[in-house]
C-alpha positions as CSV (number, residue, x, y, z in Angstrom):
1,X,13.8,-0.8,-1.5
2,X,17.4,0.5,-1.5
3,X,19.2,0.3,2.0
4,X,21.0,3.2,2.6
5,X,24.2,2.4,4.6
6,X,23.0,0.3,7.8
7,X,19.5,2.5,8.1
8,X,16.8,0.2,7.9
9,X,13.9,1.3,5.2
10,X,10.8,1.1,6.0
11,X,8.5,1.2,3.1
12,X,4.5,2.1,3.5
13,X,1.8,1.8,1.2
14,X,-1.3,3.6,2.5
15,X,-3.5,2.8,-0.8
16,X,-6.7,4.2,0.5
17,X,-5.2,7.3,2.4
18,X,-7.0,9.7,-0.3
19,X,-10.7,8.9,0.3
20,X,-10.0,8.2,4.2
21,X,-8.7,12.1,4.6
22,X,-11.4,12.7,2.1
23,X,-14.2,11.3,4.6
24,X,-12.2,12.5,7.4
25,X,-12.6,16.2,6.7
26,X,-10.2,19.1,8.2
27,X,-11.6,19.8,11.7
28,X,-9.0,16.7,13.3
29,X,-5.4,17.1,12.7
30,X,-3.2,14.3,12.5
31,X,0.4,15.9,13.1
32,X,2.7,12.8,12.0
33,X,0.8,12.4,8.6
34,X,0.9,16.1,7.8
35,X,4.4,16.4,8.8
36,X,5.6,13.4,6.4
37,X,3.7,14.9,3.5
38,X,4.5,18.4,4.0
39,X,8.4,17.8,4.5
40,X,9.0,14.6,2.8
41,X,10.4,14.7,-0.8
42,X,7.5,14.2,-2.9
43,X,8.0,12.1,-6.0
44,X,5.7,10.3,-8.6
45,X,5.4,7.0,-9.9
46,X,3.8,5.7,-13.0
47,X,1.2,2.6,-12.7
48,X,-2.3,1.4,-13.8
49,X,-3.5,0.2,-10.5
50,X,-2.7,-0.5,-7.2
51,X,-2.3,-4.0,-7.8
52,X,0.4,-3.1,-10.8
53,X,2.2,-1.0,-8.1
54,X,2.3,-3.9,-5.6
55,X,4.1,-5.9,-8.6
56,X,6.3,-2.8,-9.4
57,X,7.3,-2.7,-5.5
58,X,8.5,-6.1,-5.5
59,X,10.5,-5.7,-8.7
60,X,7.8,-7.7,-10.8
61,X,6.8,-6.8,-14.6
62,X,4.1,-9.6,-15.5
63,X,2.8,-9.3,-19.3
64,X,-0.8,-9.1,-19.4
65,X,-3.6,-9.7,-16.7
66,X,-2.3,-9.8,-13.2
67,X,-2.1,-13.0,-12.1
68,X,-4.3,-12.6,-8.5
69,X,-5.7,-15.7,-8.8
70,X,-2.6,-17.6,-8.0
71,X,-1.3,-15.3,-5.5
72,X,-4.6,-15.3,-3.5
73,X,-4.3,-18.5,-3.7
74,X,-0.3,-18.5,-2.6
75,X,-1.9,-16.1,0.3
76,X,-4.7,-18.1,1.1
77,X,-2.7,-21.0,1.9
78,X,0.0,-19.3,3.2
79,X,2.7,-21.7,0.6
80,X,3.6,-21.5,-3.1
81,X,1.8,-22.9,-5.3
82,X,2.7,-25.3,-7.8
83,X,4.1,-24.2,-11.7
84,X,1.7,-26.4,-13.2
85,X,-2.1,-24.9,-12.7
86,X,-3.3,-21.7,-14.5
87,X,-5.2,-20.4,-11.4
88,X,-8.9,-18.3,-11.9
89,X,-10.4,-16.5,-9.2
90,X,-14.5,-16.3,-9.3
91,X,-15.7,-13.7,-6.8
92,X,-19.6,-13.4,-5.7
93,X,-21.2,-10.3,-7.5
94,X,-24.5,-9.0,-7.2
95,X,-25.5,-7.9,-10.9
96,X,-29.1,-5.7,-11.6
97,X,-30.6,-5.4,-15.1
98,X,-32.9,-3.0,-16.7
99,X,-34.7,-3.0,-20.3
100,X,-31.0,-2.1,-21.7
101,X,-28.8,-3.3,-19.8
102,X,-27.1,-5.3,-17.3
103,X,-24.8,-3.8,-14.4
104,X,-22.7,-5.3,-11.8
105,X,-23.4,-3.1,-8.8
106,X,-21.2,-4.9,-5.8
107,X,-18.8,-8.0,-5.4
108,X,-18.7,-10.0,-2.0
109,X,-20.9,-11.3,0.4
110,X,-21.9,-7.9,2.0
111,X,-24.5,-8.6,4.6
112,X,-24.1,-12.4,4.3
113,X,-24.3,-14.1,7.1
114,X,-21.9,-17.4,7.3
115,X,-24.7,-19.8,6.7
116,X,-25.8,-17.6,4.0
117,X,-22.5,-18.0,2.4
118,X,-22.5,-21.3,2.7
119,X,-25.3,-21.5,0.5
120,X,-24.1,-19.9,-1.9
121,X,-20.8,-21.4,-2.0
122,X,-23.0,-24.8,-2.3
123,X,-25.1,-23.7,-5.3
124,X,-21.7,-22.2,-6.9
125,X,-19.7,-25.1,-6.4
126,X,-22.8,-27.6,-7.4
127,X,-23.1,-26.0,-11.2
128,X,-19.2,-26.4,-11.2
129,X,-19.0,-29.9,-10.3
130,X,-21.5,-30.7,-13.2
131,X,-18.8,-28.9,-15.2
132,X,-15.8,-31.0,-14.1
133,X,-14.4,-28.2,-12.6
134,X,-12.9,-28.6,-8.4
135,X,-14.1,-25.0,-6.4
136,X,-11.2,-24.2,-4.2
137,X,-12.4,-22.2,-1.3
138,X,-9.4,-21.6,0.7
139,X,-11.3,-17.6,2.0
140,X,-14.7,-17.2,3.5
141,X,-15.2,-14.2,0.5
142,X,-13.1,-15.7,-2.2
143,X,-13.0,-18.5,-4.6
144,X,-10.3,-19.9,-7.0
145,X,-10.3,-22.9,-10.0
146,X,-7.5,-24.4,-11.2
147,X,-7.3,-25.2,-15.3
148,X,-4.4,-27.2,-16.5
149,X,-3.8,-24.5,-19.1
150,X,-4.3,-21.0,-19.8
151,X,-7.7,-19.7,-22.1
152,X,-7.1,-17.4,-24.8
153,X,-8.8,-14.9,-23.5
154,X,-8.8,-12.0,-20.4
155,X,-12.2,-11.4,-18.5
156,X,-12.4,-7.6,-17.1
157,X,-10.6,-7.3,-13.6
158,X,-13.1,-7.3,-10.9
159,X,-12.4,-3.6,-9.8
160,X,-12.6,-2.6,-13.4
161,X,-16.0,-4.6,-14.2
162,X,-18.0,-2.7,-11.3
163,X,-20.7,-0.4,-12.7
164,X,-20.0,-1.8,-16.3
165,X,-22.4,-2.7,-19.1
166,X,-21.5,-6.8,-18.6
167,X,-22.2,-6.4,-22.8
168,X,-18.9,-4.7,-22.3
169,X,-17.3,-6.2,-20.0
170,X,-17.7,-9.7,-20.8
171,X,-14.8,-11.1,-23.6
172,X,-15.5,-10.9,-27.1
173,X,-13.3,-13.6,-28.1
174,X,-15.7,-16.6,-29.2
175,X,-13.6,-18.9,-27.0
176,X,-15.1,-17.0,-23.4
177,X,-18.6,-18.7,-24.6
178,X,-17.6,-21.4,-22.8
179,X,-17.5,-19.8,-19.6
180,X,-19.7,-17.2,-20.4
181,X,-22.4,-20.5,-20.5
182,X,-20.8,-22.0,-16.8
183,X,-21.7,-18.1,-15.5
184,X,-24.9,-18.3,-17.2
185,X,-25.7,-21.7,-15.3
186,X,-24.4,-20.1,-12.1
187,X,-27.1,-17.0,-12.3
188,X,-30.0,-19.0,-13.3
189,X,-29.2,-21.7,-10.3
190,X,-27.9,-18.8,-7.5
191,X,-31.7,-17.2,-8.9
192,X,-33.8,-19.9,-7.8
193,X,-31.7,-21.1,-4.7
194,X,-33.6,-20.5,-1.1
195,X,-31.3,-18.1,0.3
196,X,-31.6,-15.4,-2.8
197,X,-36.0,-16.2,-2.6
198,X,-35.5,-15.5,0.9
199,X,-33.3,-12.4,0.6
200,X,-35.5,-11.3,-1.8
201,X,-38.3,-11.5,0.2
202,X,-36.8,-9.3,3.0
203,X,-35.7,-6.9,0.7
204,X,-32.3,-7.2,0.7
205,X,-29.2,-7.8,-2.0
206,X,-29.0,-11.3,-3.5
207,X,-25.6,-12.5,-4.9
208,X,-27.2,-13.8,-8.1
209,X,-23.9,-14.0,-10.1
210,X,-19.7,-14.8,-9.9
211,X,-17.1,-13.2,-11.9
212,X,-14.2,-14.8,-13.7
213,X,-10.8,-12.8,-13.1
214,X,-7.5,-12.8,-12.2
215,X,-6.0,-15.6,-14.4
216,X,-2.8,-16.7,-14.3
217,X,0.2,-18.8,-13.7
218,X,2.5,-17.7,-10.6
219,X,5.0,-15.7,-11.2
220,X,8.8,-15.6,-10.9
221,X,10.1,-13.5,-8.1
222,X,12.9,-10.7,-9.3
223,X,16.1,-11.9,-9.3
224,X,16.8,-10.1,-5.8
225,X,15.0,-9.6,-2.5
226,X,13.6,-6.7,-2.5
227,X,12.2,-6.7,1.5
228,X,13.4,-8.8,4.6
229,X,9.8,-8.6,6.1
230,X,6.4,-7.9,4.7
231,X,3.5,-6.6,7.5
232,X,0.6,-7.4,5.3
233,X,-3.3,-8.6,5.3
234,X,-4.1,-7.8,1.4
235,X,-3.7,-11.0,-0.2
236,X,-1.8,-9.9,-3.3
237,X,0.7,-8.3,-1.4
238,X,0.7,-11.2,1.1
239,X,1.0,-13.8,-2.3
240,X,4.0,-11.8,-3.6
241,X,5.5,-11.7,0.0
242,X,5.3,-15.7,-0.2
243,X,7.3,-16.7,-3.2
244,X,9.6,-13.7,-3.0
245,X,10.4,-15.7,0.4
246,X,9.8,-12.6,2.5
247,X,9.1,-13.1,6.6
248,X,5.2,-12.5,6.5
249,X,3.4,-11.3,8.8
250,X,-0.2,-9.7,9.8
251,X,-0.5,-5.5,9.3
252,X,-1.9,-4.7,12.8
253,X,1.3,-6.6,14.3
254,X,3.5,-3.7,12.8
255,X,1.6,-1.3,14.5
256,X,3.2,-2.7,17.7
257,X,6.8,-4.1,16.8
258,X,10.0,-2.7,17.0
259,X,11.7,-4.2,14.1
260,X,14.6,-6.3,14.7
261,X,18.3,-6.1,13.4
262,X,17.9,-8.2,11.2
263,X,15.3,-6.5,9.2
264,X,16.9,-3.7,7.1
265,X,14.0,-3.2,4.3
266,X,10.6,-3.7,5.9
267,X,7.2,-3.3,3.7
268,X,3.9,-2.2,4.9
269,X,1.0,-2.6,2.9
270,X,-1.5,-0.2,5.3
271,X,-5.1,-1.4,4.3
272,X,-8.2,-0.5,5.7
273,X,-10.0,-2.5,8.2
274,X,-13.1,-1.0,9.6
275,X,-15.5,1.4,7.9
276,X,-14.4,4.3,10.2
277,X,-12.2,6.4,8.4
278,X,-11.5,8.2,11.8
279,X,-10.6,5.5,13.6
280,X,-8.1,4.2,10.3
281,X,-6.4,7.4,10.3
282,X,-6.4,7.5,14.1
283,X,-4.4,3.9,14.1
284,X,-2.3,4.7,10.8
285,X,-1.5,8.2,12.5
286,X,0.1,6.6,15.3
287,X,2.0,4.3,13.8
288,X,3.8,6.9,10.9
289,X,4.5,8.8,14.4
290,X,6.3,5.7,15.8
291,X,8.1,5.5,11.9
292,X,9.1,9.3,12.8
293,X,10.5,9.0,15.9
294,X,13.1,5.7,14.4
295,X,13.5,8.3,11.4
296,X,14.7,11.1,14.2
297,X,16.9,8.7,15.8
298,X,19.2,8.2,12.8
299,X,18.4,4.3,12.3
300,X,15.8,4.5,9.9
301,X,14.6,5.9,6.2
302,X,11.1,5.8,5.5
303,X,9.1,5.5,2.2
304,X,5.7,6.4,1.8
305,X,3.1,5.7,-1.1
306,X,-0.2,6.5,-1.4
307,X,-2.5,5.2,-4.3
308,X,-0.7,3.6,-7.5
309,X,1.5,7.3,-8.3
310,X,2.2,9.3,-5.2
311,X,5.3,9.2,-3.3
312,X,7.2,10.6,0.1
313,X,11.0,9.9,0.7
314,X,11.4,11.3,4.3
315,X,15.3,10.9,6.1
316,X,16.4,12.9,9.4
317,X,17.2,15.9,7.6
318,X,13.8,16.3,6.1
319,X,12.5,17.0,9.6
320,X,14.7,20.5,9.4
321,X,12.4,22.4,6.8
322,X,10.9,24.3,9.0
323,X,9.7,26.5,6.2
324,X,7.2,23.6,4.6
325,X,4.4,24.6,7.0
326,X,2.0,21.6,8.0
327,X,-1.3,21.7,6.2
328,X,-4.6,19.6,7.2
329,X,-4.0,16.3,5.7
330,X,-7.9,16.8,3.9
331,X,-6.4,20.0,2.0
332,X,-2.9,18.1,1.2
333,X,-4.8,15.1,-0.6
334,X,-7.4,17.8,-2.4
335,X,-4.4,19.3,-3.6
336,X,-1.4,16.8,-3.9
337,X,-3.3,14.0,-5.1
338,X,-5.0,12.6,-8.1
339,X,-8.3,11.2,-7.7
């Protein structure tokens, strides 16, 4: 972000800040959160997704599909990865079918234990090998493939594909056959493996299916860095904060740091951890009171988004309007926000 004289900016994104206040309800306040929305200067931003807003931040414009694949996989390892590979994330989904129709209802491993997944990952990586195709499982709920070129065709994001007809999501293009046969294989051998008879059995969700996504080479970073230090664990953000050369490190660490001198624009990607939307807003609450208190003190500027559109630009003298009373941060996102 732009540094403004020697203030260091600090730059949040707090993508699931909406639903948490949502679940949260009005009856707990959270003083620092109100205060920043209430009194910050409130400005929008245009972008299809969070994931197109985590490109925007860094000063990014892809064309076409987001390359996630290669930045997961940039994340995953914690280096860049090479020019040369078109990288394709495939992502454990649980589909369900009726007489008309077939639905993907959920992605990951949900209640999967680690042997469990290792099962899977066997079975999935089995039908591959018969395919000439090397699984690369650098993350316990994440897989990626490496193709020496790029298809001519985009599958449906992952987020995007949820709760969709796979009649519609699925390509069109008569080139996805191909792979529409390898995810064919995959269903019909994840079907009959032990650990989706056993599941079965007990009554519970079987991953009988993987989705294709996320293609892409790696992209250049802009022409300038945009942050000194990126406090991170989602791994698109972490990917981009990798071969824009950015000091990387974990999201709960920022909740205890006092940032050095040497880091004048800071980003911190704020995703959620735990199921407990109390306990996230009780964490993220304490640390936007921290960002206050350096934004009182005159050495800092702070930038805070929520979503993929919503902004707050809060600076010393934003604390003075006294007249923007504080409203419970459940009514501010009913009202403020987009859902």
């Amino acid at each position: 972000m732009t540094r403004v004289g020697s203030k260091r900016t600090v730059t949040v994104l707090a993508q699931d800040l909406q639903p948490l206040a949502l679940a949260a309800g009005d009856k707990v306040r959270y003083p620092a959160l109100e205060t920043l929305l209430s009194r910050g200067h409130h400005f929008r931003m245009e972008s299809k997704s969070p994931d197109h807003f985590r490109f925007q931040l860094f000063g990014i414009k892809p064309e076409g599909e987001l390359p996630i694949a290669s930045l997961t996989r940039a994340a995953d390892r914690e280096e860049k990865p090479g020019q040369q590979h078109y990288w394709l994330r495939l992502d454990p989904v649980t589909l369900w079918a009726d007489m008309a129709r077939v639905v993907m209802t959920s992605y990951g491993f949900a209640d999967l234990n680690e042997f469990e997944r290792d099962e899977i990952e066997n079975v999935v990586r089995s039908v591959l090998r018969e395919e000439g195709i090397v699984l690369q499982s650098g993350h316990l709920e994440r897989w990626c493939i490496a193709l020496g070129e790029s298809p001519e065709f985009d599958f449906t994001p992952l987020d995007e594909a949820v709760g969709m007809d796979m009649a519609e999501a699925l390509p069109e293009q008569p080139e996805s056959i191909h792979w529409q046969r390898i995810m064919n294989e995959i269903q019909v051998a994840l079907h009959a493996s032990a650990v989706n008879v056993r599941r079965r059995q007990q009554g519970k969700q079987a991953i009988n299916s993987v989705w294709f996504w996320g293609g892409g080479f790696i992209p250049n970073p802009a022409n300038h860095k945009v942050f000194d230090t990126v406090y991170a664990d989602n791994p698109v953000t972490r990917g981009l904060a990798i071969i824009s050369d950015c000091r990387l490190r974990n999201q709960t660490s920022a909740e205890k740091v006092r940032f050095g001198p040497d880091e004048q624009s800071i980003l911190v990607d704020w995703t959620v951890g735990t199921r407990d939307p109390m306990k996230e807003l009780d964490h993220l609450e304490r640390f936007v009171d921290h960002l206050l208190d350096e934004v009182r003190s005159g050495s800092t500027e702070l930038v805070f988004y929520c979503g993929k559109n919503e902004g707050w630009r809060y600076r010393r003298s934003s604390g003075r309007k006294f007249w923007c009373y504080r409203r419970p941060l459940g009514k501010i996102c009913v009202t403020s926000l987009p859902a």
